[in-house]
C-alpha positions as CSV (number, residue, x, y, z in Angstrom):
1,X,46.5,19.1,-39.8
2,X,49.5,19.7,-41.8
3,X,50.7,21.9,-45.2
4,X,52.7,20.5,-47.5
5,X,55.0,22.5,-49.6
6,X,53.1,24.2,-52.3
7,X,50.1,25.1,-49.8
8,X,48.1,21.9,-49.7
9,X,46.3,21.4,-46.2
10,X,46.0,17.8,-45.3
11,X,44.1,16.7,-42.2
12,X,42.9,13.3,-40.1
13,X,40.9,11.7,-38.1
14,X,42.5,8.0,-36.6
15,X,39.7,6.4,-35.9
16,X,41.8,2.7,-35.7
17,X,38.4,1.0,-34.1
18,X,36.4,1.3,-37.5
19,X,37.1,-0.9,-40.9
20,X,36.5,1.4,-43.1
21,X,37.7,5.1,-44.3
22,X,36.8,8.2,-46.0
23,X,39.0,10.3,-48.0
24,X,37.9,14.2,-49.7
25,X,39.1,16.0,-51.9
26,X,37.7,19.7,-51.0
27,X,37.7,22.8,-53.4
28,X,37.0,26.3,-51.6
29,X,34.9,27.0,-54.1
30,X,31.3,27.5,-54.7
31,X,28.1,28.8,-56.0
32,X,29.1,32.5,-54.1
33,X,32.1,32.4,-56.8
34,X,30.0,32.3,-59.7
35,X,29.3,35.5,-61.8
36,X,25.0,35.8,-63.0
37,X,26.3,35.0,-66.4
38,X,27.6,31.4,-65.6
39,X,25.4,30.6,-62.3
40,X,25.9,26.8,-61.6
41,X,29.2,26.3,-63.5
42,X,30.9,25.3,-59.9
43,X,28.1,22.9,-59.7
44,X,28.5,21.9,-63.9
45,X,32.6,21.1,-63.3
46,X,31.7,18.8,-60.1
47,X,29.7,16.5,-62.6
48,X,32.0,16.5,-65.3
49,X,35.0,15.7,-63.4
50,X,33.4,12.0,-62.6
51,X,33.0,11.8,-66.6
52,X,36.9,10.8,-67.6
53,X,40.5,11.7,-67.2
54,X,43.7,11.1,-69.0
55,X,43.9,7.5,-67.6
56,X,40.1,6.4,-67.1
57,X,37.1,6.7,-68.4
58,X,33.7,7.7,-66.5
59,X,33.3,3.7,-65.8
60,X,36.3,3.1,-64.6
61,X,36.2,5.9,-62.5
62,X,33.6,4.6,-60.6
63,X,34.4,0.8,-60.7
64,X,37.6,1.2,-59.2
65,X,36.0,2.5,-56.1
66,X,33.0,0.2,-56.2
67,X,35.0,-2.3,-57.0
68,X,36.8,-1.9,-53.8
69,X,33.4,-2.4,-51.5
70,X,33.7,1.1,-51.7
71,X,31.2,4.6,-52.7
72,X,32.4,7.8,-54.7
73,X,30.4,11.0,-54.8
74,X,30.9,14.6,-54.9
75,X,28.5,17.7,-53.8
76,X,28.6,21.6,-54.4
77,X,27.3,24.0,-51.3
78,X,27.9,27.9,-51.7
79,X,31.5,28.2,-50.8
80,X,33.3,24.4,-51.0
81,X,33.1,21.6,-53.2
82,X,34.1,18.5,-51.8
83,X,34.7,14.9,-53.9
84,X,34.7,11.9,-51.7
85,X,35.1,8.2,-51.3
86,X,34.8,5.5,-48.8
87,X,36.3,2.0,-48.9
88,X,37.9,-0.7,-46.2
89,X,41.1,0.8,-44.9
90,X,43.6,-1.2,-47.1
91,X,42.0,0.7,-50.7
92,X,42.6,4.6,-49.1
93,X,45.9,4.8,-51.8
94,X,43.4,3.5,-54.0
95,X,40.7,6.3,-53.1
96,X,43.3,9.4,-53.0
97,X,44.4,7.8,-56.7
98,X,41.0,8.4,-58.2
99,X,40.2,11.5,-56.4
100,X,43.1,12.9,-57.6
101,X,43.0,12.2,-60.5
102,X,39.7,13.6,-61.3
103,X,40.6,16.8,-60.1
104,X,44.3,17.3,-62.0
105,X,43.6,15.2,-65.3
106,X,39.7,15.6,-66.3
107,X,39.5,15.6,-70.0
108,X,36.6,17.9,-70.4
109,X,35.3,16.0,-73.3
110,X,33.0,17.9,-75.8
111,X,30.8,15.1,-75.9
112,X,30.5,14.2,-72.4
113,X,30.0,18.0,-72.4
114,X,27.2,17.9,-73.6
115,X,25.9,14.9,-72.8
116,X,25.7,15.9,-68.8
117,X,24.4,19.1,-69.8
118,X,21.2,17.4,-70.7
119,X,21.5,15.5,-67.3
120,X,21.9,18.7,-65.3
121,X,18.6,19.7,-67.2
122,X,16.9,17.2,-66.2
123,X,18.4,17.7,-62.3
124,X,17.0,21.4,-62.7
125,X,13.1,20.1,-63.8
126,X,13.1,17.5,-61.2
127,X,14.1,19.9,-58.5
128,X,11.5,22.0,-59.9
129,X,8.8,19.5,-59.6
130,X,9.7,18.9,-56.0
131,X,7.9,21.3,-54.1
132,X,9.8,21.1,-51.0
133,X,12.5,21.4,-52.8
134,X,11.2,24.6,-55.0
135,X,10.2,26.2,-52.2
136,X,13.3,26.7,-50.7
137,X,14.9,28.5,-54.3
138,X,12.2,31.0,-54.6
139,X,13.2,31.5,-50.4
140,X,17.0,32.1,-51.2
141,X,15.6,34.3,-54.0
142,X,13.5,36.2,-51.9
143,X,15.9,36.5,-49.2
144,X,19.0,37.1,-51.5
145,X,17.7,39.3,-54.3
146,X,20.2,40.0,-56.7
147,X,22.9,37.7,-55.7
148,X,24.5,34.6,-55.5
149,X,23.5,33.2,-52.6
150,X,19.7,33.7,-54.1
151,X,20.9,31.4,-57.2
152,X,20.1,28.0,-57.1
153,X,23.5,26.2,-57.2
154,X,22.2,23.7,-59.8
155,X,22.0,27.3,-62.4
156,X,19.1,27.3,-64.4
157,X,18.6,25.7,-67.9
158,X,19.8,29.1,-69.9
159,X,22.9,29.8,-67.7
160,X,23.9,25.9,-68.5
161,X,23.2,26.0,-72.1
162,X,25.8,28.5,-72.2
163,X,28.9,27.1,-70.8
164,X,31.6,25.6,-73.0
165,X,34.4,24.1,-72.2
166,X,36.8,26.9,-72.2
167,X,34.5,28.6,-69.8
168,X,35.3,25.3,-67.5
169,X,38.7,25.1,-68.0
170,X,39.4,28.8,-67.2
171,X,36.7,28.4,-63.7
172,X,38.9,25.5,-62.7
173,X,41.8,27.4,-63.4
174,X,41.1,29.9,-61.2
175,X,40.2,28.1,-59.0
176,X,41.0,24.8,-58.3
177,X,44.3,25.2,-57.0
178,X,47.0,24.8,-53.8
179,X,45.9,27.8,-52.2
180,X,42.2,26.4,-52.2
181,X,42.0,22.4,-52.4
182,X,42.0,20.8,-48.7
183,X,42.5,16.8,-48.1
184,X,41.0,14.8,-45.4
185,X,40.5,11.6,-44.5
186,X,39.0,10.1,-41.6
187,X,39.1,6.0,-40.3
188,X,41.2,3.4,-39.7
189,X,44.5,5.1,-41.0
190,X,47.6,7.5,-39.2
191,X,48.3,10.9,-40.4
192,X,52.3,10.1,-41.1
193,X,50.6,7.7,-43.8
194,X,48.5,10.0,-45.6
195,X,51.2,12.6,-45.4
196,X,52.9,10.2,-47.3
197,X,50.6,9.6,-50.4
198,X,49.2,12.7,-50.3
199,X,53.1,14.3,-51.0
200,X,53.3,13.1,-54.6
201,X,49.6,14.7,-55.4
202,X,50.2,17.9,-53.6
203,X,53.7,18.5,-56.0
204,X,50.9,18.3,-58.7
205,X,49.3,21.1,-58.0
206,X,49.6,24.8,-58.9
207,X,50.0,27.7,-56.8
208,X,46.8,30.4,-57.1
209,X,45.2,32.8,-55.6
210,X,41.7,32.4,-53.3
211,X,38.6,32.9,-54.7
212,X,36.6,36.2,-54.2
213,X,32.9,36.4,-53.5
214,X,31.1,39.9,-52.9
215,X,29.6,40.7,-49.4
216,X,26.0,39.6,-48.7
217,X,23.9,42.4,-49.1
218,X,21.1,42.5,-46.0
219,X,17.4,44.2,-47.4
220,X,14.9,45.9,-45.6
221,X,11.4,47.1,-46.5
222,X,10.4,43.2,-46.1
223,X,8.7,41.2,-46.1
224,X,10.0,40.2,-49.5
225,X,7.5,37.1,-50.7
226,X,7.8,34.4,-53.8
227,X,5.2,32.0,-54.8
228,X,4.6,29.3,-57.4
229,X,1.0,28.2,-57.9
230,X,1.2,24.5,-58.2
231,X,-1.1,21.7,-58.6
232,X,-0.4,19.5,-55.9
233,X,-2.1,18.8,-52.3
234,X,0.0,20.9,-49.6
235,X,1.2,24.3,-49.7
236,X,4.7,24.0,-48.8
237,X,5.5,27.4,-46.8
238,X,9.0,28.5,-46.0
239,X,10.4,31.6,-44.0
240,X,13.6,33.1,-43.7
241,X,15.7,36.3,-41.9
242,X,19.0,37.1,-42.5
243,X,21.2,35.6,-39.3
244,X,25.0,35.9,-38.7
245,X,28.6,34.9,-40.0
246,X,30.0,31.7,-39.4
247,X,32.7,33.7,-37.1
248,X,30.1,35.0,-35.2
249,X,30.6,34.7,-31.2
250,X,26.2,34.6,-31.1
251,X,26.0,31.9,-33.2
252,X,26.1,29.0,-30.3
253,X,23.0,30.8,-29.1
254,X,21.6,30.9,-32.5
255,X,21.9,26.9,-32.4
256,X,20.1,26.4,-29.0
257,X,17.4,28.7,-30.1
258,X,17.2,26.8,-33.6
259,X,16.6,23.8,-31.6
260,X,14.4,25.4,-29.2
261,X,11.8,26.3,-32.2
262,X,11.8,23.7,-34.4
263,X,14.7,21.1,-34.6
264,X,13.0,18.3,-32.6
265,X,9.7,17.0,-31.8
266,X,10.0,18.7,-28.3
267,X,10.4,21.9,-29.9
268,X,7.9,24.8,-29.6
269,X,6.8,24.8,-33.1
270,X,6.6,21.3,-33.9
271,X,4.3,20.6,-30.3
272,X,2.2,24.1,-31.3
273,X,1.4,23.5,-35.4
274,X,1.4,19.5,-35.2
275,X,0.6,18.1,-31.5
276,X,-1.7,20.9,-30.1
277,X,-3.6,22.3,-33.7
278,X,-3.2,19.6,-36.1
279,X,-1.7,21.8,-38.5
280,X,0.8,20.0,-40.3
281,X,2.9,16.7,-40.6
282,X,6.4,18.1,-41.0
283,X,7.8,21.3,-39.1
284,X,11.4,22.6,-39.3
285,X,13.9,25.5,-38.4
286,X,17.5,25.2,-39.8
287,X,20.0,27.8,-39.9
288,X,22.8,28.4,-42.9
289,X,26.4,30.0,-42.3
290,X,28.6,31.8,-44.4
291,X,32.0,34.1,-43.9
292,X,30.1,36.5,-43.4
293,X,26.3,36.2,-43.0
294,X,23.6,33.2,-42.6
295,X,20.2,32.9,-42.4
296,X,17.5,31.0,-40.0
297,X,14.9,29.1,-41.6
298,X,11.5,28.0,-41.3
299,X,9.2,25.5,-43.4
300,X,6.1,23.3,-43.0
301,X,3.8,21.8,-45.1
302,X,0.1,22.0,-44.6
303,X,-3.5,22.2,-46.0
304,X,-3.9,26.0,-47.8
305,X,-6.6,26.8,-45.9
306,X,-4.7,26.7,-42.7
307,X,-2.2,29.1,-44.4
308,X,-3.4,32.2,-42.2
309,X,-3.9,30.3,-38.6
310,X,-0.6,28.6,-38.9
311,X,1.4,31.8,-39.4
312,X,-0.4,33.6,-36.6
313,X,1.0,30.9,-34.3
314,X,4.3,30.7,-35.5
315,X,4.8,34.6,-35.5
316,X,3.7,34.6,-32.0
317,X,5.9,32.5,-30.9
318,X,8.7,34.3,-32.5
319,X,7.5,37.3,-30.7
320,X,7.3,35.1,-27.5
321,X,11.2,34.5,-27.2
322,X,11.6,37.6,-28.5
323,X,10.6,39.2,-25.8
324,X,10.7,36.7,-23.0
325,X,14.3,34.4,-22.3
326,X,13.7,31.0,-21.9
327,X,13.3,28.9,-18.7
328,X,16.7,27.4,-17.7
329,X,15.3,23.6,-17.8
330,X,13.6,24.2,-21.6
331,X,17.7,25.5,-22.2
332,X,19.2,22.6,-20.0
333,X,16.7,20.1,-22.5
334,X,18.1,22.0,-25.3
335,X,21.6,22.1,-24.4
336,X,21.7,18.6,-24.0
337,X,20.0,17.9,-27.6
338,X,22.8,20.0,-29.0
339,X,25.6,18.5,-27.2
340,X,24.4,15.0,-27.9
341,X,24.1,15.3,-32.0
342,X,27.5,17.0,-32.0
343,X,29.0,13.8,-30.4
344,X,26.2,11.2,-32.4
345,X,27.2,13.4,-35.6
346,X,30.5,12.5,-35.6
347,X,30.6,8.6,-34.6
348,X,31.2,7.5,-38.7
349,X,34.1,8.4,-40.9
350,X,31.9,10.1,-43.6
351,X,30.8,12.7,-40.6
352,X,34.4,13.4,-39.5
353,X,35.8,13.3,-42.6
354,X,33.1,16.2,-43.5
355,X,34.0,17.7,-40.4
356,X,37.4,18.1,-41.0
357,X,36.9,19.6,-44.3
358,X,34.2,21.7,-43.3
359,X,36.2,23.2,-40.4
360,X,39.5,23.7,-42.7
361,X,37.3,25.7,-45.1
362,X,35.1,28.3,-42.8
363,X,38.4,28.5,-39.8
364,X,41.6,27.3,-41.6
365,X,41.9,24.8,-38.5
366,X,40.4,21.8,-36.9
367,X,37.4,22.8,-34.7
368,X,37.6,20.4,-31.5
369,X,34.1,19.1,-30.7
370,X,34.7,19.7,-27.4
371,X,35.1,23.2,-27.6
372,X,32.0,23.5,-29.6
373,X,30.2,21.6,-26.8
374,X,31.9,24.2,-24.1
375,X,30.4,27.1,-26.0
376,X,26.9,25.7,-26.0
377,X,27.2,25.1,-22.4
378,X,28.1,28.2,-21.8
379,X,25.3,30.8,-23.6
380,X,22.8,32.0,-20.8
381,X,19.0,31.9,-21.1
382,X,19.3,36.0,-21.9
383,X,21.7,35.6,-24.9
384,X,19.4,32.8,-26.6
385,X,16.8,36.0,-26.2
386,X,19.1,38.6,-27.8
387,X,20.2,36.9,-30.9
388,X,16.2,36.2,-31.7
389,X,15.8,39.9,-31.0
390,X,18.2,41.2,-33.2
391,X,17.4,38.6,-36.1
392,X,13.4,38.2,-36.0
393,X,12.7,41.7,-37.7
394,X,9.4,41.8,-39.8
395,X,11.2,44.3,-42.1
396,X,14.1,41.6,-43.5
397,X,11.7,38.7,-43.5
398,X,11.2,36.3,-46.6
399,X,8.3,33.7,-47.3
400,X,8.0,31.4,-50.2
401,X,4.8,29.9,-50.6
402,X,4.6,26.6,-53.3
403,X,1.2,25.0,-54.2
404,X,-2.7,25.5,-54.9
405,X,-3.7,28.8,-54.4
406,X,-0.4,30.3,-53.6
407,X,-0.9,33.6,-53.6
408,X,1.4,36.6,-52.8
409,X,-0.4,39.4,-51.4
410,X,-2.4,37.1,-49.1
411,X,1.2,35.9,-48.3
412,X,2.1,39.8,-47.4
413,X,-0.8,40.1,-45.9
414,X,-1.2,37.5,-42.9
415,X,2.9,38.4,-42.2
416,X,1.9,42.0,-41.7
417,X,-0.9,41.7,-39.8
């Protein structure tokens, strides 16, 4: 990793054994950075910036990269957005061109304006008629009341049919800026050659200062439950406890014991609600960082009237590792997952390329696999049992319960029983 003059972090990968590479363009900022009023604005400006600049127009945009055997696309998380593109090795000037130049010479056009507002619409109602998908917002809400990490990042169809484009312009002002943009590329390519094409960009942009975002607030007096009554066939079911920062020295334990309960089909949920009862087809935990919180989730789908037996066995098993550590093979077993998808995560460019980013962002350096592999090997059997003890309290659980029937003090009830 370097920093050019002006602030502009720039890191690498060489990976000179693949064809191909992947270049982003990252923003530190997200949906956290958004005030009520414009919720889903961070998520608005990353559409509109692949809908013309000074020099191209939304077609060309996208042709020159396609055009190249190559992809372009963007996404928009909590606290980055990152714009990327991935062609043979010989187009990355090509790549860092575009990329660029959608972030320093959008146009903002009225009419494209409004034109992807309607798009964005449409994004929200589809979203909203996927109830996996669904699920998980009314989850966030539950678990985040009140803030912006329980806002869906797309906004909601009043919060975008109030942006302008001076409400745009003065969001990427603020924000899209030396102090916050980070560019990394990953592939067949040397860092002294990005360093030199990415010297003329970083001159072009402005010095700023780093976004804010207010502190996560953690509620009690849980469990706090959403539900949307929906005609469809499975009750999608999602649960969720507060969990730790990013920065966090507990959260390699956190990871083993997110594997341990649901990440794999070896895990203890996914062999108790689908190979032993039958209960359901899909069964999965995850976990979310920030700077300074995360969550650890839970969600299956199954038939409504199993709603009651399925949490009785999912709550017992959290209460299982709660109290008792697990065995040092099931850790081993787990270990070993873990280890192996860090290394099998981070075989393609697009993966290390994200990495890069992603580690830039939350650290302000490059994480070395290898010492997040050291740090899984080294948590103990009683610390996986700690960090479920400290985050599996009834009183900040959340549930979100989507499909027939859904209903929320029967919800309440089986979770306090």
């Amino acid at each position: 990793m370097s920093t050019l003059p002006g602030g502009l972090r720039v890191a690498t990968a060489e990976m000179p054994h693949m064809a191909g590479t992947s270049a982003g363009l990252w923003a530190g900022v997200g949906g956290r950075n958004e005030p009520a009023r414009f919720s889903g604005i961070a998520h608005f400006i990353e559409h509109l910036l692949f809908k013309g600049t000074g020099k191209r127009d939304a077609r060309q945009i996208t042709a020159e990269v396609e055009g190249a055997g190559g992809y372009l696309n963007a996404f928009t998380s909590e606290d980055h957005t990152c714009y990327y593109a991935k062609a043979p090795a010989v187009h990355l000037p090509r790549l860092l061109d575009v990329l660029s130049d959608m972030m320093l010479d959008s146009v903002f056009d009225p009419r494209e304006i409004e034109r992807e507002r309607e798009v964005i619409r449409e994004e929200i109602l589809m979203y909203r008629d996927q109830p996996q998908h669904h699920v998980q917002e009314l989850l966030n809400e539950a678990l985040w009341p009140d803030q912006a990490l329980g806002r869906p990042l797309t906004g909601t169809v009043e919060t975008i049919g109030r942006m302008t484009r001076n409400d745009f312009m003065a969001f990427l002002g603020r924000n899209y800026h030396a102090r916050t943009v980070v560019l990394t590329v990953a592939g067949r390519v040397t860092h002294e050659e990005v360093l030199r094409l990415a010297a003329p960009i970083a001159a072009r942009f402005r010095s700023g200062r780093p976004p804010s975002a207010l502190p996560a607030e953690i509620r009690s007096g849980g469990p706090r439950v959403r539900v949307a009554v929906e005609d469809v066939e499975q009750l999608q079911l999602a649960l969720a406890w507060p969990a730790i920062g990013r920065r966090d020295p507990r959260r390699f334990a956190l990871k083993l014991l997110c594997v341990l309960l649901g990440e794999n089909m070896s895990s203890r949920l996914f062999q108790i609600l689908r190979e032993r009862h039958g209960l359901c087809y899909s069964v999965q935990t995850g976990t979310s960082s920030f700077h300074d919180t995360g969550a650890f989730h839970f969600s299956a789908g199954l038939d409504p009237s199993n709603l009651g037996r399925a949490l009785r066995l999912v709550l017992r098993e959290l209460n299982r590792i709660r109290e008792t550590p697990p065995g040092r093979r099931e850790l081993t077993q787990v270990r070993d997952y873990a280890v192996g998808q860090l290394h099998l995560g981070l075989e393609s460019t697009s993966s290390r390329m994200v990495w890069l980013g992603e580690s830039i962002l939350a650290y302000g350096r490059v994480i070395d696999p290898h010492e997040v592999e050291n740090s899984l090997v080294a948590v103990t059997e009683d610390q996986v049992r700690a960090v479920a003890r400290d985050i599996f309290r009834p009183s900040r659980m959340a549930a979100a319960a989507v499909g027939p029937g859904a209903d929320a003090a029967q919800l309440r009830r089986f979770l306090t029983v």
